[in-house]
N, CA, C and O of each residue as an XYZ file, in Angstrom:
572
protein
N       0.816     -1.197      0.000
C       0.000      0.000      0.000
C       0.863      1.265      0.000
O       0.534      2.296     -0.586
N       1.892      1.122      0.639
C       2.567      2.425      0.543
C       3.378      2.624     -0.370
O       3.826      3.763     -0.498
N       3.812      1.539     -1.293
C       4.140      1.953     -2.441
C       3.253      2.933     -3.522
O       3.591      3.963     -4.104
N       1.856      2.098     -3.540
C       0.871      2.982     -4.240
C       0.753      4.474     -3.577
O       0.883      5.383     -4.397
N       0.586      4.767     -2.572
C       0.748      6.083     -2.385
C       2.089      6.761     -2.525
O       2.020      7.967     -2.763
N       3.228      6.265     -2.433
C       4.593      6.723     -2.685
C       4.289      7.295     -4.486
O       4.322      8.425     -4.973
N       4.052      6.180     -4.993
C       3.417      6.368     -6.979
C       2.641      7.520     -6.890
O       3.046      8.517     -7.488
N       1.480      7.582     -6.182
C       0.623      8.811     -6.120
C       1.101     10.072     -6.496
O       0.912     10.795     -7.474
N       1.990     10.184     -5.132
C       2.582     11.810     -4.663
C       3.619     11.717     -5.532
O       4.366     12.669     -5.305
N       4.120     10.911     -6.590
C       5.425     11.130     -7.571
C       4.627     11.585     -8.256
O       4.586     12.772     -7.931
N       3.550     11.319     -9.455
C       2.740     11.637    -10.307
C       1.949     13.350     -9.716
O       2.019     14.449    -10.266
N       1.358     13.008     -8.629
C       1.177     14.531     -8.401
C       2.301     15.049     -8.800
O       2.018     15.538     -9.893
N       3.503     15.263     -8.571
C       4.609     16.094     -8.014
C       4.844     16.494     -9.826
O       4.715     17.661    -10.195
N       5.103     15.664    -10.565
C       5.697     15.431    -11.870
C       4.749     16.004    -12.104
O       5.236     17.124    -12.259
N       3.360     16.163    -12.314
C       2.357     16.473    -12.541
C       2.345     18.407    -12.476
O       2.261     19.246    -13.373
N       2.473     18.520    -10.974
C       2.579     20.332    -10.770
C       4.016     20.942    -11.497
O       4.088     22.009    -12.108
N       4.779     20.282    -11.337
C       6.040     20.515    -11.790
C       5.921     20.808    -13.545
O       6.740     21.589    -14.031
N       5.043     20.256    -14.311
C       5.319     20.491    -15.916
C       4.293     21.450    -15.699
O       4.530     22.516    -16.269
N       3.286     21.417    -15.092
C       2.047     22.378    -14.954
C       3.099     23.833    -14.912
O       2.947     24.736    -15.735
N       4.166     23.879    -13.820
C       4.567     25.259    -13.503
C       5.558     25.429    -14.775
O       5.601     26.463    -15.442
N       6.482     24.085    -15.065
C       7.361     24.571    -16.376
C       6.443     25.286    -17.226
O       6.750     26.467    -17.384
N       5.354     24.880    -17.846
C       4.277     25.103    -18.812
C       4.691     26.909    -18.541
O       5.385     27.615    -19.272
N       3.926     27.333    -17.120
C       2.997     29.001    -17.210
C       4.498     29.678    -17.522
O       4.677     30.597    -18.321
N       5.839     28.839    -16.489
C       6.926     29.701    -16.803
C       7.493     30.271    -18.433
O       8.093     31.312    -18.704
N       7.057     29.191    -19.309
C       7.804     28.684    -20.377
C       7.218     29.534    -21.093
O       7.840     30.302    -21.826
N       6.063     29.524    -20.998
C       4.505     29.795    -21.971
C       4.834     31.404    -22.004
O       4.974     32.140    -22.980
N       4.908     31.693    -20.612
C       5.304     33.354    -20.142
C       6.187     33.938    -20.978
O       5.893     34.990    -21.546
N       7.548     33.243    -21.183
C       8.753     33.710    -21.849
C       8.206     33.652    -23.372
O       7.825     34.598    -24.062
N       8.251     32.727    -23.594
C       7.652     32.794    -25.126
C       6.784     33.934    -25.953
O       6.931     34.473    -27.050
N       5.790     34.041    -24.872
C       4.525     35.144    -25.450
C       5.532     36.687    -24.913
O       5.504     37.599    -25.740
N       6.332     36.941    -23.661
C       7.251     37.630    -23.847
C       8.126     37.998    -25.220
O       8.098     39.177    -25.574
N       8.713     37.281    -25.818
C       9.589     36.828    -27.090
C       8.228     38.191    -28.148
O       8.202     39.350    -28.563
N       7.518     37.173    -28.097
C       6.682     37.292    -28.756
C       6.369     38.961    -28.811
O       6.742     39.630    -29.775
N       5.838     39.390    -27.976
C       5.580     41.081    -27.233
C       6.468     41.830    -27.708
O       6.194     42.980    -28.052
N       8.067     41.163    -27.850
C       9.108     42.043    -27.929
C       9.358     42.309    -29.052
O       9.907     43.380    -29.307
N       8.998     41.332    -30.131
C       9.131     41.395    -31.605
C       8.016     41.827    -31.944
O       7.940     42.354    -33.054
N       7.099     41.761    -31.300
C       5.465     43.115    -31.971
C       5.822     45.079    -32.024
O       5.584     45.939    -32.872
N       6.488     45.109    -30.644
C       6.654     46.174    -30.312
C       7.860     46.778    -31.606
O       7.662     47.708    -32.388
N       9.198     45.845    -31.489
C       9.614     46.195    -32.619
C       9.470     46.392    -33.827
O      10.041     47.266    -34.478
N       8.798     45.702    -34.172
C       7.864     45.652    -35.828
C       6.904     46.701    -35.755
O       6.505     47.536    -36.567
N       6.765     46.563    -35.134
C       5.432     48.178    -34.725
C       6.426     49.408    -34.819
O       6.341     50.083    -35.845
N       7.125     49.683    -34.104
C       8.299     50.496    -34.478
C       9.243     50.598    -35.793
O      10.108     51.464    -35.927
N       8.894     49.392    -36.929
C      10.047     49.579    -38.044
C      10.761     49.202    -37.599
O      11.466     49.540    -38.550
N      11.983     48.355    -36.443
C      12.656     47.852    -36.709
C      13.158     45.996    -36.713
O      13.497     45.249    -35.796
N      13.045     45.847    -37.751
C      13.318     44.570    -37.967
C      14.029     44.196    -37.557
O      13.724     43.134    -37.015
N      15.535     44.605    -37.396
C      16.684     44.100    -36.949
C      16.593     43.647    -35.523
O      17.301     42.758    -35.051
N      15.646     44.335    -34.845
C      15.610     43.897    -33.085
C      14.134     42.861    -33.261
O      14.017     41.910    -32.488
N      13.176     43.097    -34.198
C      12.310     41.889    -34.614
C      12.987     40.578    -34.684
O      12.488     39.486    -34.409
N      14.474     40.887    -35.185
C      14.971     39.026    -35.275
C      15.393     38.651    -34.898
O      15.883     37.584    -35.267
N      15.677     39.481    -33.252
C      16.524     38.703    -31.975
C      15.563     37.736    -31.831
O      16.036     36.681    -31.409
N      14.037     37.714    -32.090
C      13.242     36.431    -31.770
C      13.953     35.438    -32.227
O      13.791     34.412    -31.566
N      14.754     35.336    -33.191
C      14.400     34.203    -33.742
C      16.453     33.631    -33.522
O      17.350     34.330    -33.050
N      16.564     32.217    -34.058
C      17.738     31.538    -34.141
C      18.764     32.371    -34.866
O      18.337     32.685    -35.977
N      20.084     32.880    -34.594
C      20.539     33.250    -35.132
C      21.771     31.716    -35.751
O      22.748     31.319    -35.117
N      21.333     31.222    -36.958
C      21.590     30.109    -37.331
C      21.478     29.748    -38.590
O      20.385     30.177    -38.959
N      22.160     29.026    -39.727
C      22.001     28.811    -40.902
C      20.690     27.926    -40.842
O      19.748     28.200    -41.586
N      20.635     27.004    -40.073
C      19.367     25.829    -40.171
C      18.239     26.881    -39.732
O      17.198     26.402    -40.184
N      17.955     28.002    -39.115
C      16.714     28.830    -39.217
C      16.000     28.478    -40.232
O      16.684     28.435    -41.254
N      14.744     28.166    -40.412
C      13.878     27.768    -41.569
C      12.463     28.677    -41.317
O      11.699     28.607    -40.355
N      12.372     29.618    -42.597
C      10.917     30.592    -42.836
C      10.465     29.380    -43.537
O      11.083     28.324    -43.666
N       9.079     29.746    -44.051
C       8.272     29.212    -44.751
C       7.547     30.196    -45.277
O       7.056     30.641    -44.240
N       7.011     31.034    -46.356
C       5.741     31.896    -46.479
C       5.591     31.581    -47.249
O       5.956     30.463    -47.612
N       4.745     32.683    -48.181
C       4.263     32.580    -49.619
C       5.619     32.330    -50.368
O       5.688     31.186    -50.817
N       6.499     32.964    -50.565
C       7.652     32.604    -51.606
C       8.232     31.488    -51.391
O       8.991     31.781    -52.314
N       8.554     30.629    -51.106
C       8.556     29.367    -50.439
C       9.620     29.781    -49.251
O       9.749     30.803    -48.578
N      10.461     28.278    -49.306
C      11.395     28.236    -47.933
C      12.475     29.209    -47.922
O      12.814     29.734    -48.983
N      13.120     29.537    -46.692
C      13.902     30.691    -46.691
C      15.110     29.835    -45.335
O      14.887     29.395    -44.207
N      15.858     29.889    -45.842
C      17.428     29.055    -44.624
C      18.125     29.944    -44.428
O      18.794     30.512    -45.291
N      18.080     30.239    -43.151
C      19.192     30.722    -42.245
C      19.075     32.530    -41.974
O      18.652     33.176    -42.933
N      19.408     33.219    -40.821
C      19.253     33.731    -40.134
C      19.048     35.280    -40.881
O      18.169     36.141    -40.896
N      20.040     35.141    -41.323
C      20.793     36.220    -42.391
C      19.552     36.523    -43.967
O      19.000     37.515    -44.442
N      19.584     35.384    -44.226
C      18.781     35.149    -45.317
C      17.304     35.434    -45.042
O      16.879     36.385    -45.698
N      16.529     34.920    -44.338
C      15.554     35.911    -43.338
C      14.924     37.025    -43.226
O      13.794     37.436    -43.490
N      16.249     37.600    -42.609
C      16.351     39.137    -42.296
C      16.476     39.861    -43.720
O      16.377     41.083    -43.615
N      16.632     39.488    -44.772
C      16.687     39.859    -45.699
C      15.320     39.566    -46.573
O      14.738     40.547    -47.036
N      14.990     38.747    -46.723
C      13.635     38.662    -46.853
C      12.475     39.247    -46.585
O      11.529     39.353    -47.366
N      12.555     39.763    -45.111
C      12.013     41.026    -44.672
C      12.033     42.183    -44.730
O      11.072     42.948    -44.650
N      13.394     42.487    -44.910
C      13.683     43.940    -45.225
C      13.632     43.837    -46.716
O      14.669     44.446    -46.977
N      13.259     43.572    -47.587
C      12.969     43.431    -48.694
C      11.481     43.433    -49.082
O      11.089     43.919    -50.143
N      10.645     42.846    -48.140
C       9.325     42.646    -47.956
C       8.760     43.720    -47.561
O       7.747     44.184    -48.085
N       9.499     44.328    -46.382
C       8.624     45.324    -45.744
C       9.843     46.292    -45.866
O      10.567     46.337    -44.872
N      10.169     47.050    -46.903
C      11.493     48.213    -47.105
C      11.240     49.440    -45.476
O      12.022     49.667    -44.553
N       9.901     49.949    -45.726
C       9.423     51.465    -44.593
C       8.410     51.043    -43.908
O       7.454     50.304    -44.142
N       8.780     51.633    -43.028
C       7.862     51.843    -41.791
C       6.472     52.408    -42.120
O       5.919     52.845    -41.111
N       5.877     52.504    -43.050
C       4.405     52.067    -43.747
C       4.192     50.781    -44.137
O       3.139     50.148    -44.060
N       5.732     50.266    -44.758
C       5.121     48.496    -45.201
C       5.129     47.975    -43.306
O       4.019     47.700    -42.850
N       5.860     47.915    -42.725
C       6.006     47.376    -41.589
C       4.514     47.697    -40.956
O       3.720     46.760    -40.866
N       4.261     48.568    -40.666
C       3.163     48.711    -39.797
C       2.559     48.804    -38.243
O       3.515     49.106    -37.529
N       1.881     48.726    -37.792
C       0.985     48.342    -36.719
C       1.158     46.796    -36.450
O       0.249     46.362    -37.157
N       1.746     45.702    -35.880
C       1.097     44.499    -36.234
C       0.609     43.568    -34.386
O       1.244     43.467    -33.336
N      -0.291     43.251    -34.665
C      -0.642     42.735    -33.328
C      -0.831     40.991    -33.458
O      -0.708     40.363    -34.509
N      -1.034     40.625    -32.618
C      -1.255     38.741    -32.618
C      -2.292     38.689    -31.992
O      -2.659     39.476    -31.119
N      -3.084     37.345    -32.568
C      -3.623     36.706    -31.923
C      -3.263     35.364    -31.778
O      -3.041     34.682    -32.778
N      -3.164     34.830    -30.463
C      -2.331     33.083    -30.277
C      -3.380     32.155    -30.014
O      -3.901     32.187    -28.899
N      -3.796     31.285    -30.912
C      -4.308     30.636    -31.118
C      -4.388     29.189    -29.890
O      -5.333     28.604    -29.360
N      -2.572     29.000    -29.798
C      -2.828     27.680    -29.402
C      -1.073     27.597    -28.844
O      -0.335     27.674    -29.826
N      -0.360     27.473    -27.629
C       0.917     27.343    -27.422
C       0.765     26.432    -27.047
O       0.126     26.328    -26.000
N       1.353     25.114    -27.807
C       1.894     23.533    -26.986
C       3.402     22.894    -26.727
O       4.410     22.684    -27.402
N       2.955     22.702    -25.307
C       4.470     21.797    -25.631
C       5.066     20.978    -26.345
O       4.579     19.976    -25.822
N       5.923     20.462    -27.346
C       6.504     19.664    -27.832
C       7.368     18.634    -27.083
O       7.599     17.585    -27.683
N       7.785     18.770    -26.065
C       8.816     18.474    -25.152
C       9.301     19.420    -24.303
O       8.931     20.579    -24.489
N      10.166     19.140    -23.271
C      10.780     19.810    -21.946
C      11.403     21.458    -22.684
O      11.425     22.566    -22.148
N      11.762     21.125    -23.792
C      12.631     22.681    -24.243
C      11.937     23.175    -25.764
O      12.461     24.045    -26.461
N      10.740     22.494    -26.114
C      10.309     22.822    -27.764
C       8.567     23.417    -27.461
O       7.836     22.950    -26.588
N       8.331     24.115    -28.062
C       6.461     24.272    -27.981
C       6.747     25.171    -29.957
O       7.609     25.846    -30.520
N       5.342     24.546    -30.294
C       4.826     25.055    -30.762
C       3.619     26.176    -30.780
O       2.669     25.802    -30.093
N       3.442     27.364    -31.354
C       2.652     28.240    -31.634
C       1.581     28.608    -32.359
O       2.003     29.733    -32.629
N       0.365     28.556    -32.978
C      -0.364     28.767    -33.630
C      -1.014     30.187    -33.592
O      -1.040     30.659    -32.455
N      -1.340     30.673    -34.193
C      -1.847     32.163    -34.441
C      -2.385     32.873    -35.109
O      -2.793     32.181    -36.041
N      -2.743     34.101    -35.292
C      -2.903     35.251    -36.566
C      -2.125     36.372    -36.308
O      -1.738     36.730    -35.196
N      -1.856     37.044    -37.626
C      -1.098     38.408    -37.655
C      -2.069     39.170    -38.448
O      -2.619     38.777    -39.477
N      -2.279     40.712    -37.649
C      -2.884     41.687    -38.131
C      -1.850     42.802    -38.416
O      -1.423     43.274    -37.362
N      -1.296     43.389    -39.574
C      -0.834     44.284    -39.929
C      -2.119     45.417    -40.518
O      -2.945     45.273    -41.420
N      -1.837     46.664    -39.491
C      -2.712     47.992    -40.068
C      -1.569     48.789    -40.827
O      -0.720     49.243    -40.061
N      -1.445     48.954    -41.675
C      -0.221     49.839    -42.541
C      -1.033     50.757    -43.766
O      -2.113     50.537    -44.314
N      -0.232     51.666    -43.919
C      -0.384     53.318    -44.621
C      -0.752     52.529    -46.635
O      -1.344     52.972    -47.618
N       0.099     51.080    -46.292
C       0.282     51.260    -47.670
C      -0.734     49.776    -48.380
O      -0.553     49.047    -49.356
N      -2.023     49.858    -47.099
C      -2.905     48.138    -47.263
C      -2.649     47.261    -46.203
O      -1.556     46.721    -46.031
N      -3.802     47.077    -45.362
C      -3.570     45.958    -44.491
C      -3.358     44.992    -45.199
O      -3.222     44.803    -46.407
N      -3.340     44.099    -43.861
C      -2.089     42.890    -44.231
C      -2.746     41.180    -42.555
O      -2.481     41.101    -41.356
N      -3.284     40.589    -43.163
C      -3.338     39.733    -42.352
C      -3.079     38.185    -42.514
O      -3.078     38.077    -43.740
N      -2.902     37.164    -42.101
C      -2.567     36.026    -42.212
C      -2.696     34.941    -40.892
O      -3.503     35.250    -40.016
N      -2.020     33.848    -40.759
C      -1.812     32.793    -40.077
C      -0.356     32.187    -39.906
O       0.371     32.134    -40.898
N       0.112     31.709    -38.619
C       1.472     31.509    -37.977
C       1.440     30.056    -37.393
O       0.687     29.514    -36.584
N       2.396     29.676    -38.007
C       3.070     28.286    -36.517
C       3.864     28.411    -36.998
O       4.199     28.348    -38.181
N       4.812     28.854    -35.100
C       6.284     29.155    -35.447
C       6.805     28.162    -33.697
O       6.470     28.290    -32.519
N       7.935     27.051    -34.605
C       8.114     26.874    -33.239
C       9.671     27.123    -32.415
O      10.755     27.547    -32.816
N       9.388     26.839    -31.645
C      10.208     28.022    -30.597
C      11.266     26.622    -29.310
O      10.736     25.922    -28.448
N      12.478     26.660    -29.600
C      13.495     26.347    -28.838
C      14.010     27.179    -27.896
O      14.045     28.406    -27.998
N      14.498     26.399    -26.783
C      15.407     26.836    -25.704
C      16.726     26.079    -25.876
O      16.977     24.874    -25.832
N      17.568     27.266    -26.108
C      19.008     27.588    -26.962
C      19.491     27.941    -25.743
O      19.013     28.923    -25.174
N      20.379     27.288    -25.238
C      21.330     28.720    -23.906
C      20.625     28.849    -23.404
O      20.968     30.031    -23.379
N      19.497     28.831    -22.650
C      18.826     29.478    -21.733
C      18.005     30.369    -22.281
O      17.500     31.230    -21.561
N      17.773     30.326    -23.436
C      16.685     31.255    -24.301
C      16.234     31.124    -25.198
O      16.754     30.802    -26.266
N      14.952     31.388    -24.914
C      13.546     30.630    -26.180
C      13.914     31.427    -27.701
O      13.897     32.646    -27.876
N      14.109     30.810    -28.304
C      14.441     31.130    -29.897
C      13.673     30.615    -30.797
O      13.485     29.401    -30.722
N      13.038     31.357    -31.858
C      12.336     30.522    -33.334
C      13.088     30.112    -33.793
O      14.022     30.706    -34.333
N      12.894     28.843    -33.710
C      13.396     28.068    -35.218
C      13.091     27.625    -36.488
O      13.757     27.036    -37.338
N      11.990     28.011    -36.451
C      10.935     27.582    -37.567
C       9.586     28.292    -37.746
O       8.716     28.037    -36.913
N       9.292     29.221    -38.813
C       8.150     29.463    -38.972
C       7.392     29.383    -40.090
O       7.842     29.613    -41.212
N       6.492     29.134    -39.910
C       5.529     29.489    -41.255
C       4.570     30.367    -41.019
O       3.802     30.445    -40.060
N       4.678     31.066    -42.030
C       3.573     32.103    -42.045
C       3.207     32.870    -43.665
O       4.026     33.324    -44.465
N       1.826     32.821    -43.776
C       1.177     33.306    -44.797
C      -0.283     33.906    -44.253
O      -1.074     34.419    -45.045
């Protein structure tokens, strides 16, 4: 019998314990997230892509197809969105943050861009690693 309750209070324990990784994890992420709105809202991209991996294996996805590596990216964007009229206003809505495992979650979402020169809206899953001690995109798609 006291094994079964010993099993119990492990499963609770394991149990609160991913519960709290979860709000901590979840927190940082949608943080991440906040920090690259505010920048993009501001025009600057360049602090928009501390979100993400600074890494050749970085993988976009959008309408033009796939896009590799960090550099390549950032260029894609600033190409996409040249001024701070293409950039815009842009806000989220998060659909859905899951864990993948202890250090991976995926994201689901929408993006609302209000801009001078035609809104701009779409759909996101971008998922998001812990690198060093810090949640990084590694992968997104978005159209």
């Amino acid at each position: 019998m006291r094994f079964y309750i010993l099993l119990f209070f492990t499963f609770l324990y394991l149990g609160a314990s991913a519960q709290s990784n979860y709000k901590e994890d979840s927190e940082a992420i949608l943080a991440v997230l906040e920090s690259q709105r505010m920048a993009w809202s501001n025009g600057d991209i360049e602090t928009f892509m501390e979100g993400y991996w600074k890494n050749d294996s970085l993988k976009f996805y959008g309408a033009g197809g796939i896009t590799y590596g960090w550099k390549n990216t950032l260029s894609r964007y600033k190409e996409g969105y040249p001024t701070k009229d293409h950039t815009g206003k842009l806000e989220f809505k998060i659909n859905a943050l899951t864990q993948i495992n202890s250090d991976t979650y995926y994201v689901m979402g929408e993006f609302f861009l209000k801009r001078h020169v035609g809104n701009a809206n779409g759909i996101f899953m971008i998922i998001f690693k812990k690198i060093n001690g810090v949640w990084k995109i590694i992968a997104d798609t978005s159209c």
